[in-house]
C-alpha positions in Angstrom: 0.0 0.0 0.0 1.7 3.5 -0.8 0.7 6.4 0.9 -2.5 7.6 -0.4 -4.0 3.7 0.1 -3.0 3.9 3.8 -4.7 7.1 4.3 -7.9 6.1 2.2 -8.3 2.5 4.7 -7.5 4.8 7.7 -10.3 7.2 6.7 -12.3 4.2 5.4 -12.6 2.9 9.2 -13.1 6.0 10.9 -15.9 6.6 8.5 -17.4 3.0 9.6 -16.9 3.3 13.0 -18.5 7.1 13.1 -21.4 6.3 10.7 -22.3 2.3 11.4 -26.0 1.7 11.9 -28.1 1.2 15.0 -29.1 -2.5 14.5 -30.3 -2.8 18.5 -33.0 -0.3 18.9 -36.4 -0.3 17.3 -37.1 3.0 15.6 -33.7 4.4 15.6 -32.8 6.7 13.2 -31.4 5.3 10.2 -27.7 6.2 8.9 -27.7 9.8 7.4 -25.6 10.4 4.7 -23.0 12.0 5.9 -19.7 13.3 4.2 -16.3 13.2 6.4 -13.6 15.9 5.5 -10.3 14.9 7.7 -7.9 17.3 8.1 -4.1 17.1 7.4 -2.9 17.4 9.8 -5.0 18.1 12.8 -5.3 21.2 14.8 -4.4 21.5 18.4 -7.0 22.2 20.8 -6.7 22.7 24.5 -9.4 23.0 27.3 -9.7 26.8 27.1 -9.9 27.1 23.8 -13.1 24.4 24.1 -14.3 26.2 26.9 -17.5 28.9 26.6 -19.5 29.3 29.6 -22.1 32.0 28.9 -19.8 34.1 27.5 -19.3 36.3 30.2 -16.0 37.4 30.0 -12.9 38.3 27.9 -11.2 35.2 27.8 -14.7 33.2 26.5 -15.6 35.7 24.0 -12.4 35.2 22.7 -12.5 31.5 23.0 -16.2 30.9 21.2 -14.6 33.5 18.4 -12.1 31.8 17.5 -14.1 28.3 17.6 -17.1 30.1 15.7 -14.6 30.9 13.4 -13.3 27.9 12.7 -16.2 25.5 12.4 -18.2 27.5 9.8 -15.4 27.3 7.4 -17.3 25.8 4.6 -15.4 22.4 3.6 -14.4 20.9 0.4 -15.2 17.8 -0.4 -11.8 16.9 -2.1 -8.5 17.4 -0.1 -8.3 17.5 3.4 -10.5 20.0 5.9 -8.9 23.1 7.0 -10.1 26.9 8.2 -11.2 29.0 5.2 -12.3 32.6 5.0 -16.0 31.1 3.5 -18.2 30.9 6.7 -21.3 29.3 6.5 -23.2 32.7 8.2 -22.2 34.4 4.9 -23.7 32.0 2.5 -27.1 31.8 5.1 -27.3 35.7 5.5 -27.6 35.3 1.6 -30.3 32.6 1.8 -32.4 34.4 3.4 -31.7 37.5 3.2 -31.0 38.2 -0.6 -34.4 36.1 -1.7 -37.6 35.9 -3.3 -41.0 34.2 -1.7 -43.8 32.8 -3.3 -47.0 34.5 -1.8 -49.3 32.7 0.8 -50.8 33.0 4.0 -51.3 30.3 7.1 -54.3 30.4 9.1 -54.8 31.5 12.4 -54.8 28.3 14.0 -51.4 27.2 11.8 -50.1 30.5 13.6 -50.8 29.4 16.4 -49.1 25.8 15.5 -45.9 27.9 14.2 -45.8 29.8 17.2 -46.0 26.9 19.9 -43.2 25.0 17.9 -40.7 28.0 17.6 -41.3 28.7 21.2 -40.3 24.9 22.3 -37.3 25.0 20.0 -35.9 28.6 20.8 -35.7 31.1 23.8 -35.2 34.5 24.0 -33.6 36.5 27.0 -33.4 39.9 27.6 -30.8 41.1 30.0 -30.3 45.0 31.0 -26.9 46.7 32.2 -26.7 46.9 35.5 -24.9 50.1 35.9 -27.0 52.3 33.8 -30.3 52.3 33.2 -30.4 54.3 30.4 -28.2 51.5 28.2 -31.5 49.7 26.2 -31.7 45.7 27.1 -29.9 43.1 25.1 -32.3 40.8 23.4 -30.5 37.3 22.8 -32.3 34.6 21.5 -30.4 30.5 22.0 -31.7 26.6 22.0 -34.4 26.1 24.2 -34.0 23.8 27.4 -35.8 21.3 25.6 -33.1 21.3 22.9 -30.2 21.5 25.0 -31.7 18.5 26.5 -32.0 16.8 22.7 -28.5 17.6 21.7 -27.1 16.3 24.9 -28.6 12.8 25.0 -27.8 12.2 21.4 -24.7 13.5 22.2 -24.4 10.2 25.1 -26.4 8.3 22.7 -24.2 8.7 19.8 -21.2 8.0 21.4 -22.0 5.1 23.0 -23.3 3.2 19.8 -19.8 4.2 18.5 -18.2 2.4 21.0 -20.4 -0.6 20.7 -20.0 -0.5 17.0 -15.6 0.1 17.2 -16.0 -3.7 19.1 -18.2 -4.8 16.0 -16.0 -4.1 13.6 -12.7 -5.3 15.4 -14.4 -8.1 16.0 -15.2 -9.1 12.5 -12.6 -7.9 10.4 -10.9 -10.7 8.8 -8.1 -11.7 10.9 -9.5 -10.4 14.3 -7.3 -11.2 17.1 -8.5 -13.5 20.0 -8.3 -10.6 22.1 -10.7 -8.9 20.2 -13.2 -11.6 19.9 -13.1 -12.0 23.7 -13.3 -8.8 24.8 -16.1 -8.2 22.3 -18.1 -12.0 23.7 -17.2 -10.7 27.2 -17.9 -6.8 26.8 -20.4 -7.0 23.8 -23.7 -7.6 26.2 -22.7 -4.4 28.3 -22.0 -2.0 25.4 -25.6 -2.9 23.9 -27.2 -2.4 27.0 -25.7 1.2 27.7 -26.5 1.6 24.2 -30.0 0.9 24.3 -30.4 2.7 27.8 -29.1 5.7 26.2 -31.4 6.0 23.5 -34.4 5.5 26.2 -32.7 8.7 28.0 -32.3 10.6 24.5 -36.7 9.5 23.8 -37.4 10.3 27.5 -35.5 12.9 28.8 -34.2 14.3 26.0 -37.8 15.1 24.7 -36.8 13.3 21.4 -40.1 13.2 20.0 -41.7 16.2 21.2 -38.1 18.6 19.6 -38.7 16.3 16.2 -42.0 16.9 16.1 -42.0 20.7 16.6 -39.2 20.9 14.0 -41.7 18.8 11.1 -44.5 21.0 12.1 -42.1 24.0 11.2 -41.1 22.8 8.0 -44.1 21.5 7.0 -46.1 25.2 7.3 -43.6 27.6 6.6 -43.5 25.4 3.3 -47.5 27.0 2.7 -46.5 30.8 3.7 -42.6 31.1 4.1 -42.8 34.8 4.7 -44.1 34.5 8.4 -40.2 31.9 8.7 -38.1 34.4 6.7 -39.0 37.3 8.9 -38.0 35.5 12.2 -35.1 33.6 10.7 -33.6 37.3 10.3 -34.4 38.5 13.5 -32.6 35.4 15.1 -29.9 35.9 12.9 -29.7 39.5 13.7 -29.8 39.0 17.2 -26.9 36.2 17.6 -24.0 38.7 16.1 -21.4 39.4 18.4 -18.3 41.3 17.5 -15.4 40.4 19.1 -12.0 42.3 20.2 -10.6 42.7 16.9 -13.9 44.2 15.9 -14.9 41.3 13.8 -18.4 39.8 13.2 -18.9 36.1 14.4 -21.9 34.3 15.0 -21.5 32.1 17.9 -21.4 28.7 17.5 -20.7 26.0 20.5 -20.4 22.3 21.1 -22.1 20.3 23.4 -21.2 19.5 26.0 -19.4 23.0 27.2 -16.0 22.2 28.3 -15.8 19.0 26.3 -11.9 18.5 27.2 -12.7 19.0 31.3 -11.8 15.1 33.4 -14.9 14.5 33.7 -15.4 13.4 30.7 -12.4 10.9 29.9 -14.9 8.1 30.1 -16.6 9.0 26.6 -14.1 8.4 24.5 -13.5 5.3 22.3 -10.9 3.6 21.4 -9.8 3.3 18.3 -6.9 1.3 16.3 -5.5 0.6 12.8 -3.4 -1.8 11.7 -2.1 -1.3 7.6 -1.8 -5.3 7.5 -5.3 -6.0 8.7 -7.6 -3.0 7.9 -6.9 -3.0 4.3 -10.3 -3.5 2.9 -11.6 -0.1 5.1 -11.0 2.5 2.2 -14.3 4.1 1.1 -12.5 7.1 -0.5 -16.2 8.2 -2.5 -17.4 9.1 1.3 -14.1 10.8 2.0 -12.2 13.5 1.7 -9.1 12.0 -0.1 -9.0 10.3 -3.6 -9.7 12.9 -6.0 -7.5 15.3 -5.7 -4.5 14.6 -4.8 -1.7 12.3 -6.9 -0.2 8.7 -6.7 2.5 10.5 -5.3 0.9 12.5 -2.0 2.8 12.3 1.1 1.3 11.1 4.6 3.8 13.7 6.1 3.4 17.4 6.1 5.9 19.9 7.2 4.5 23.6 7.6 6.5 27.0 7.8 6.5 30.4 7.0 7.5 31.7 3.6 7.2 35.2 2.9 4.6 36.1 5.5 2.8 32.9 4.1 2.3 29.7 5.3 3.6 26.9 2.9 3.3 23.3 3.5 5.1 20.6 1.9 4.4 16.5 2.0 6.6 13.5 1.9 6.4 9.7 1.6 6.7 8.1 4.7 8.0 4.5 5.4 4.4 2.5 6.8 6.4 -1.0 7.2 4.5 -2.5 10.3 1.8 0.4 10.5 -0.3 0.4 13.7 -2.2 3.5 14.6 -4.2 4.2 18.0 -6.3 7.3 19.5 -9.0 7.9 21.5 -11.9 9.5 19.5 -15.3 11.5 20.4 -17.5 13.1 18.3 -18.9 16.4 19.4 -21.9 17.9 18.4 -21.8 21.5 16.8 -24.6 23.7 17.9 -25.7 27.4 15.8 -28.8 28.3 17.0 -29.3 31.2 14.5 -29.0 28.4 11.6 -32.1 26.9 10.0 -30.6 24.4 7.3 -33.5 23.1 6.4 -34.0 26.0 4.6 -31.5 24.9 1.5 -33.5 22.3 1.0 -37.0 23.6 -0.1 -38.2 24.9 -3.0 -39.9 28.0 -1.5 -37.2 30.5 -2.3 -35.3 32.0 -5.1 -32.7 34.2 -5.6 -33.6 38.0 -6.2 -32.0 40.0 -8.5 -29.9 41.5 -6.1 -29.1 38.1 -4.5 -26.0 35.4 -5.5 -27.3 33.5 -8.3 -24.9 30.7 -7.5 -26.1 27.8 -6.8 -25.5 27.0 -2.7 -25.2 22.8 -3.6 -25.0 21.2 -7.3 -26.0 17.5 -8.4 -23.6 15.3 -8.3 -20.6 13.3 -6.6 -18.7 14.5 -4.6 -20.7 17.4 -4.0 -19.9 20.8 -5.2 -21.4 24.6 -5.3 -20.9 27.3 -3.3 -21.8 25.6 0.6 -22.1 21.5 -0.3 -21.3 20.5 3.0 -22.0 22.2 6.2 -20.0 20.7 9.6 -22.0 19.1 12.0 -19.8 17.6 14.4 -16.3 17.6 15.4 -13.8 14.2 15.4 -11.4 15.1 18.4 -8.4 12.3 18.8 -5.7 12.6 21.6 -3.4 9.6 23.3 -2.3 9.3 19.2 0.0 6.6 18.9 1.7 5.9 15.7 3.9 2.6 15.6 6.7 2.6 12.6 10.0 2.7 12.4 11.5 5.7 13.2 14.8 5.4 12.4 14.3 4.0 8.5 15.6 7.0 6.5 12.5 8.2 5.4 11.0 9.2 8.2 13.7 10.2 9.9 14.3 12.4 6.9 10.2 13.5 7.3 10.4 14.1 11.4 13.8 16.0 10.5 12.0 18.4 8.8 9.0 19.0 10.6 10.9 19.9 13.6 12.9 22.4 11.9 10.0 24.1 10.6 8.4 23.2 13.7 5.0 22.8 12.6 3.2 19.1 10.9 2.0 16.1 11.1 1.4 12.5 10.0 -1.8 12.2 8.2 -4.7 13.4 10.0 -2.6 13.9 13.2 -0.5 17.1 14.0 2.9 16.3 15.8 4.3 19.4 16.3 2.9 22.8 16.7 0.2 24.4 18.1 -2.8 25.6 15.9 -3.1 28.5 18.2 -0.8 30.8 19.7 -2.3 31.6 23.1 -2.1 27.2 23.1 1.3 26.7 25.0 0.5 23.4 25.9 3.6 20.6 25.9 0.7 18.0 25.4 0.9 18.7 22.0 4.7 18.3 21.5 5.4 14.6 19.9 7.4 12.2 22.0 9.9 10.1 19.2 11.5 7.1 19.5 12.5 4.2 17.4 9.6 2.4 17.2 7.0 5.4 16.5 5.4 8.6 18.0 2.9 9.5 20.3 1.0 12.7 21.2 -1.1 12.9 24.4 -3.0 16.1 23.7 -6.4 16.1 22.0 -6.8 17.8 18.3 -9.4 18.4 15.5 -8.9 15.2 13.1 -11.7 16.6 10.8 -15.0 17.3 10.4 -18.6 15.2 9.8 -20.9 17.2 7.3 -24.2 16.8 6.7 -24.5 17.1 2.5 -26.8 19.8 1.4 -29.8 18.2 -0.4 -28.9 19.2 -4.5 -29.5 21.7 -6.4 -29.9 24.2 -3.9 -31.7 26.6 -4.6 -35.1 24.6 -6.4 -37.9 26.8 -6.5 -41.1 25.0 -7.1 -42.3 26.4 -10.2 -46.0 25.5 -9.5 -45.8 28.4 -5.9 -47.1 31.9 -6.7 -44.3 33.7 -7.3 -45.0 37.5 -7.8 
């Protein structure tokens, strides 16, 4: 296998093991298609930096900036996933902003039914300044409880069927190890319990059916009159911008849980592991971000420095004799309450003359246009361990490089530098030695996207359009 065929089967499996199926409870969702962008390499995250609160003060305004920032950079679905200047506020302030509606109107009792579900699914505070009364209220509008409730139990839901599913597959891959088939005979009966009591939690407690059902209800009647949708759909969006400390714009955007990297949570990751002799047959490259566009001759390692005032960034072959690769993974839930994303999916809107034109998502595979993919969750990896030999030319050659630009990675995984500059953590440094290299601290690996449904805009020709 040369380089690119090790990375395809290494994205392959992390696209199984983050996507597999529910086969244990009766009316679980059913797989969505989902497109994973990995990066390469990672980016460096430490608790701050993940850490929002109610953003109060200095330090998490400047956190949830920065984070906002970076997961509305709208992917590409060839190459790897990395920040971009094209947020996925500016293509939405477009949508509905920059549009034409066909005509209609709901009646008084579908009012009413628009109403209730908006009101379940969003609330809006108003909070005054305490030290001058003179200063008008701050109206903000977030997720209701009910929803922070939804998102969480998925959220526990979700990860547990990962790790229920990471035993499936090491379990049945061809050449499974005896461990493997013990642990999962042994183990396998717990996992499906926890995962079967979690999705009771996420129906019960997480008022599953109740957020699901308010969401249909909107959907299905601002499809008859989207005006009455529009006109709140900007207010929200009006009311969520924050400008931060450099006096930028950002609309801000958290993950659930708050404080994802804090102890308490060390018990929700899974374990993951690759091995390049036995996980061959993972590669599902269409699904991925890699196999398009890059060459036979793409490198696994990337060395980054600065050229110019520029940041270049050059790959190299690397030596994947006796490959074993092992992390801990968690996906984490990305949560905008100003967005509406169903709304790139129906046909009741149009561009104006004044508005883009361009289509937001195209037909086809992979997916292409203006906004294809939007990111949905987060893959954070940390306790990376790569085994290979070090000391074979090549990668000595690779690692040689990286620290002297002090800045890349291996694959998906950054082993040197910090994607951050306030990040001063040593967690992030690489520990080398002959037999491979490990890095403790936890970093971005990439990004799962929902796809935008294609083409986007479709405006129903048979709604009256004025």
């Amino acid at each position: 296998m040369d380089d690119l065929d090790v990375m395809n089967a290494l994205s392959g499996k992390i696209y199984s093991l983050l996507t597999a199926a529910d086969n244990i409870n009766q009316g679980a969702p059913p797989p969505q298609s989902r497109w994973i962008c990995l990066a390469s390499p990672g980016l460096t995250m430490s608790r701050p930096q993940l850490k929002f609160g109610n953003l109060r003060t200095a330090d998490e305004m400047a956190a949830n900036s920065e984070f906002s920032a970076l997961v509305n950079s709208i992917p590409s679905a060839l190459g790897s996933w990395a920040p971009t200047v094209n947020k996925v506020w500016d293509v939405y302030s477009q949508a509905i902003t920059q549009i034409d509606l066909p005509s209609g109107e709901l009646s008084e009792q579908e009012k009413g039914q628009l109403d209730k579900a908006e009101k379940f699914l969003m609330t809006t505070t108003s909070e005054k300044n305490p030290f001058d009364d003179t200063v008008p209220a701050k109206v903000t509008s977030g997720p209701s409880s009910y929803v922070k409730a939804y998102d969480t139990y998925e959220a526990k839901y979700s990860q547990l069927l990962m790790d229920f599913n990471a035993m499936v597959i090491e379990a049945n891959k061809p050449g499974a190890s005896d461990e493997a088939l013990q642990r999962y005979s042994m183990n396998g009966p717990i996992r499906r319990r926890q995962v079967e009591q979690a999705f009771a939690a996420w129906t019960g407690e997480g008022y599953k059916e109740w957020t699901e059902q308010a969401r249909g209800i909107i959907s299905n009647l601002t499809g008859k009159a989207p005006q009455a949708l529009y006109n709140r759909l900007k207010a929200n969006y009006d009311m969520a911008q924050r400008l931060n400390q450099r006096t930028e714009i950002f609309y801000p955007t958290f993950c659930y849980p708050d404080d994802i990297l804090n102890s308490q949570y060390d018990g929700s990751w899974t374990d993951f592991e690759f091995s390049k002799a036995t996980d061959k047959g993972s590669s599902q490259s269409r699904q991925i971000s890699y196999g398009a566009e890059v060459s036979a001759s793409w490198g696994l390692w990337s060395a980054s420095g600065s050229v110019g005032g520029t940041t270049k960034t050059e790959r190299s072959q690397s030596d994947t004799t006796g490959l074993t690769v092992s992390a801990k993974l968690l996906q984490v839930p990305i949560q905008r309450s100003w967005l509406n994303a169903t709304i790139f999916g129906n046909r009741n809107w149009k561009w104006s003359k004044s508005g883009s034109g361009e289509d937001i998502s195209k037909s086809g595979s992979p997916p292409s246009g203006k906004m294809p993919l939007i990111p949905v969750s987060m893959i954070l990896a940390k306790n990376v361990s790569i085994k290979m030999d070090m000391e074979s030319k090549t990668n000595k050659s690779a690692m040689s490089e990286i620290s002297t630009k002090a800045s890349g990675g291996w694959g998906p995984f950054r082993v040197a530098g910090n994607y951050s500059q306030k990040d001063e953590s040593k967690e992030h440094d690489a520990t080398v030695s002959a037999a491979g290299l490990s890095v403790a601290g936890a970093q971005i690996i990439g990004m799962i996207c929902t796809i935008v449904p294609a083409p986007s805009p479709n405006p129903n020709p048979a709604l009256n359009w004025k």
